[in-house]
N, C-alpha and C positions, 0 to 999 in steps of 0.2 A: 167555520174554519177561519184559523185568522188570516191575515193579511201577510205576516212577515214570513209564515208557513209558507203560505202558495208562492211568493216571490221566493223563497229559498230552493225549492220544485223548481222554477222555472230556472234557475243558474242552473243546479244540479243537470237540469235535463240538457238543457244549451249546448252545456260541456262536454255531456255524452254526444249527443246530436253531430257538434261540430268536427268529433274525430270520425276520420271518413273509416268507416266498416266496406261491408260486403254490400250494401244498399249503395253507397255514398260512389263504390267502385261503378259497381251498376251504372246509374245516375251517368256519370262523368264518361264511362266506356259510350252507352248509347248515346249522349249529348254529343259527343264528338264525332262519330261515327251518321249521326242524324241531322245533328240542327239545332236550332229551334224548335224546329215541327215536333221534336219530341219530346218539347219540356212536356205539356198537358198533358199526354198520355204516362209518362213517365213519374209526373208528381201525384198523378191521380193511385196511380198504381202504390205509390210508397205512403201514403194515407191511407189508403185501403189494405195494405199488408200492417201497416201498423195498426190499424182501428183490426184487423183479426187479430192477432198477437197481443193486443189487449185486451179482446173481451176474453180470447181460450185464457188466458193466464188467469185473470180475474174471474173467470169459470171451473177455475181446478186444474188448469194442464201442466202450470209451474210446480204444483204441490204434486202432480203423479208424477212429472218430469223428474222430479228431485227423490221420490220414493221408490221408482222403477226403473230400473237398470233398462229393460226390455225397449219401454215407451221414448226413453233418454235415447236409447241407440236407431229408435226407427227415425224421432227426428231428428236425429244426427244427420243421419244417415241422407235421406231426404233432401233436408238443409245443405247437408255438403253438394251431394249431387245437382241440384240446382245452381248452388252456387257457378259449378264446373260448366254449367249449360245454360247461365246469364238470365233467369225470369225475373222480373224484378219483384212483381208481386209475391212469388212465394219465396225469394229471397229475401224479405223484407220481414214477409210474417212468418217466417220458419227460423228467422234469426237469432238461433241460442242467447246471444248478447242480448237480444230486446226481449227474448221472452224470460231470462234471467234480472235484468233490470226492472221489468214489471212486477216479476212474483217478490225479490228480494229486497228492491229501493224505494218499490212506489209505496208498499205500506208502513214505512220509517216516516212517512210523512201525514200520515191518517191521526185524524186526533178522536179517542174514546168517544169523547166529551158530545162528539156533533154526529150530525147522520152520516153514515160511512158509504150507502151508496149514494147522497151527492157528492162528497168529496169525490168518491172513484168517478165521478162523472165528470165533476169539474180538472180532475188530474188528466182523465184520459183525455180531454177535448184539448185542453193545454198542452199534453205532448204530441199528440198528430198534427196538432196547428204549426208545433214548434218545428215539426219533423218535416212537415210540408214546406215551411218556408224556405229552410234548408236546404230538403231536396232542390228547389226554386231556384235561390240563389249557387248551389252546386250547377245543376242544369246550364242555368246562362250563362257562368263562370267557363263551364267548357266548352258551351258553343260556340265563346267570343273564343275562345284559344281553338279555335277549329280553323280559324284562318291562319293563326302560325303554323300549323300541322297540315296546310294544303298541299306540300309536297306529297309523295308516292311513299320516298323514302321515311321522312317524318312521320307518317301516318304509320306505315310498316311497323318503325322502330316502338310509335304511342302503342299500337295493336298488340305488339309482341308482350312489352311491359305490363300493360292493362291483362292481358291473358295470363300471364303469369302470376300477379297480385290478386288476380280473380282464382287463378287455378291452388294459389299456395292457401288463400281462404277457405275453398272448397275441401282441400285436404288436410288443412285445421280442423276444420269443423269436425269430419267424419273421422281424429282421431282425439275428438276433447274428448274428457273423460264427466263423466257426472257428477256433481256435488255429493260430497259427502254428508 
């Protein structure tokens, strides 16, 4: 694979990464709500919901996903409901966006020419790393704004807002429709 490939993967992915989703809401609701003490548990979780969501994709679930109305709707379905009830793990790997970006953008960057399960290796290790760091720096970013929000009020008003952006995600999800 060459060089200027992989480094284009890694902008492409960054970019995704850095706009906050349903993970990134996740992340920043429990960071504030916890601490610190919740980054590890919480970045571990969004590595691990990514590392599923890449292998199911890379296993055929993006290619039924996109073929079956049925399978489209159960992890919709699924996905949204989670969403509404904060897991971050199957929030992470049940996420339409990311299992859509793995089946559709990761293979735009596969080249014929070379072995295509190391690339899928060296892509997928590259976007969990990237997704982790993220999660990371998301995680401390709200923990340290955990002490502006140490009022009652503040916190109320973050929880209402955070509940809301989480609830309007969740019933995204369970009304996107499937690729054509």
């Amino acid at each position: 694979m060459a060089l200027e490939i992989w480094f284009t993967f890694v902008i492409a992915a960054g970019i995704l990464l850095v706009i906050p989703g349903p993970t990134i809401l996740t992340v920043i609701s429990y960071s504030v709500a916890h601490g610190r003490g919740a980054k590890v548990p919480l970045v571990a979780a969004v590595a691990l919901g990514d590392s599923t969501a890449l292998a199911v994709s890379l296993l055929g679930l993006g290619a039924l996903l996109a073929a079956s109305a049925f399978w489209f709707t159960v992890v919709k379905l699924v996905g949204g409901l989670y969403l509404l009830f904060l897991n971050t793990y199957l929030v992470t790997a049940l996420n339409p966006k990311g299992i859509v970006f793995f089946v559709a953008f990761l293979p735009q960057f596969l080249s014929p020419n070379a072995n295509v399960t190391q690339q899928l290796w060296i892509f997928a290790a590259t976007f969990v790393c990237l997704a982790t760091i993220n999660a990371t720096v998301y995680a401390i970013f709200a923990a340290s704004a955990r002490k502006l929000l140490a009022s009652p009020r503040a916190q109320r008003r973050f929880n209402v807002a955070g509940g809301c952006l989480l609830s309007t995600a969740g019933v995204w999800a369970l009304l996107a429709k499937r690729p054509a």
